[in-house]
C-alpha positions in Angstrom: 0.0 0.0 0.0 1.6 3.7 -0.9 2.6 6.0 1.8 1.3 9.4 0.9 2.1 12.4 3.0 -1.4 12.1 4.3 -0.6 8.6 5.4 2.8 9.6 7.1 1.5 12.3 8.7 -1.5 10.3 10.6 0.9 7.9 10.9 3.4 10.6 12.9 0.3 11.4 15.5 -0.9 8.6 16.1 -4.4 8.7 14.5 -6.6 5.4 14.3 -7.3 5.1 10.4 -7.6 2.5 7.9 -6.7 3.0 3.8 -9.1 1.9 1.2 -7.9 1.7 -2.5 -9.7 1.2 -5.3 -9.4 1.6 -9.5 -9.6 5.4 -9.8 -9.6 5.5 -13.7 -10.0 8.9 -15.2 -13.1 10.2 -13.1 -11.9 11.3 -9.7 -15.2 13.5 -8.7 -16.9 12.7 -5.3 -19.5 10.8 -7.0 -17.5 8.4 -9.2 -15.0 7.5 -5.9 -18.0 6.5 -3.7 -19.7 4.3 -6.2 -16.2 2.4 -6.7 -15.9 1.9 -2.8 -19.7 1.7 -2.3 -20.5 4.4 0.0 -23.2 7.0 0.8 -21.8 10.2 -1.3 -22.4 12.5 1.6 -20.0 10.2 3.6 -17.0 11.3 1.1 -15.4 14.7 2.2 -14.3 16.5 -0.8 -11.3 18.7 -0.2 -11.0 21.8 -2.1 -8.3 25.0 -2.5 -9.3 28.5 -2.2 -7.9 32.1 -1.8 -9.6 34.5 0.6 -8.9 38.6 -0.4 -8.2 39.0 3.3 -6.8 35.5 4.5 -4.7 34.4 1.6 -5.1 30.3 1.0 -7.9 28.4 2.9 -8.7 24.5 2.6 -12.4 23.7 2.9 -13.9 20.1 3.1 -17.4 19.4 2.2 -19.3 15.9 1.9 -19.5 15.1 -1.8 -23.2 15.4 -2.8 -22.9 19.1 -2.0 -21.1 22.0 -2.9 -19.1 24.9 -1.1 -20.8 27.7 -0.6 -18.1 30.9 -1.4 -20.2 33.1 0.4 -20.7 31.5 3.5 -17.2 30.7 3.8 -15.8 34.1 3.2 -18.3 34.9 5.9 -17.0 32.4 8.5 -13.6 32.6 7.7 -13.1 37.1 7.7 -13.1 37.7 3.8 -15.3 39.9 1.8 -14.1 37.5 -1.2 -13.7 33.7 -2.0 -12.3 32.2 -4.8 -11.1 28.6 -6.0 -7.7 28.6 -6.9 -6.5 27.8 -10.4 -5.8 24.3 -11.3 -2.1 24.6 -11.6 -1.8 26.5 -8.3 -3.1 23.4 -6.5 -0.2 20.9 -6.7 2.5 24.0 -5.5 0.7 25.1 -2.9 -0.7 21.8 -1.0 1.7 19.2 -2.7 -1.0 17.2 -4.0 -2.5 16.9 -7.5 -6.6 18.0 -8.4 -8.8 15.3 -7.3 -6.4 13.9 -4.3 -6.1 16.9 -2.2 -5.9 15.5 1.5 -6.3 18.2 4.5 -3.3 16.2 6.0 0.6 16.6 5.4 0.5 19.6 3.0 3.2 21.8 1.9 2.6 24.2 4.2 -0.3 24.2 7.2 -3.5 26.8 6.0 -6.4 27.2 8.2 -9.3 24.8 7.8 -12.9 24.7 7.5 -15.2 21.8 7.5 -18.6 21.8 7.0 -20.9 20.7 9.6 -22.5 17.8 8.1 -19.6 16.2 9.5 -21.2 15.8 13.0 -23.9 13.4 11.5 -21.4 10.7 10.7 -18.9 9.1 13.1 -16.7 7.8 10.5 -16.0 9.6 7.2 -13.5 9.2 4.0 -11.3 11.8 2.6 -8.3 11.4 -0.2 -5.4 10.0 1.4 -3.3 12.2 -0.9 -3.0 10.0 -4.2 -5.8 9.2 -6.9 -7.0 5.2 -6.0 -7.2 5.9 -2.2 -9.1 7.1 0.6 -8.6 7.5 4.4 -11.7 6.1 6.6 -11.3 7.9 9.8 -13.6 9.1 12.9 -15.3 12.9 12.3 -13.3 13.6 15.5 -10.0 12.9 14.1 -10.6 14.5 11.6 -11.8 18.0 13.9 -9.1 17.6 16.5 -6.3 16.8 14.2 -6.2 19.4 11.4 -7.9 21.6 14.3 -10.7 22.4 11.6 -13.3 25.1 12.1 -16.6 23.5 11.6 -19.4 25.5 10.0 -22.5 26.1 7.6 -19.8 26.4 4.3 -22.5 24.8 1.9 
């Protein structure tokens, strides 16, 4: 099984996880990774890359049969202004390619927000930093480890 940075750094605290893999192909939406490991959509936490005009780089996760709401997050997080960053900004800035963005082991650490739908499950999935593989981990890990703001962001 690869060794992602994702999977190094849960790995580093401690965190009780487990690694599913499964034939990513060229689809690697929300949608298309939950059907291949047969989960509820909403139990997937997309992780996406965006630039606040006050707050500079922000990572937001957000279950995977919704989507972000800019507004509400420029809101929560002190902007007047949201936007997603390019596509060829992602891979510099987190160290990760489109589509397996993890909120662990990044480049650099950027303040976090993750939606509140969270609290309904007690175990969720998000990349594990490589297309073909998630991380299935408690909501609370999740919270306490990337010390995540959770809030109304869709």
């Amino acid at each position: 099984m690869k060794k992602t940075n994702a999977v190094r750094t849960l790995d580093k605290m401690n965190v009780d996880y487990s690694l599913v893999e499964y034939n990513a192909g060229n689809d690697v939406s929300a949608a298309a990774v939950a059907e291949r490991i047969g989960i509820p959509l909403g139990q997937i936490y997309k992780t996406l890359v965006v630039r606040g005009d006050k707050t500079g780089i922000i990572i937001a996760s957000v279950p995977g049969d919704r989507e972000l709401d800019l507004k509400a997050l420029a809101k929560v997080s002190g902007n007047k202004k949201i936007e997603m960053v390019a596509l060829e900004e992602i891979k510099p800035l987190t160290g990760y390619v489109r589509g397996a963005v993890s909120p662990f082991g990044m480049k650099k650490v950027y303040k976090y927000y993750l939606d509140r739908s969270i609290l309904q499950y007690e175990k969720i999935y998000v990349s594990a930093g490589a297309w073909g593989l998630q991380i299935f981990l408690p909501s609370e890990s999740l919270i306490e480890t990337t010390k995540a703001f959770v809030a109304n962001i869709c």
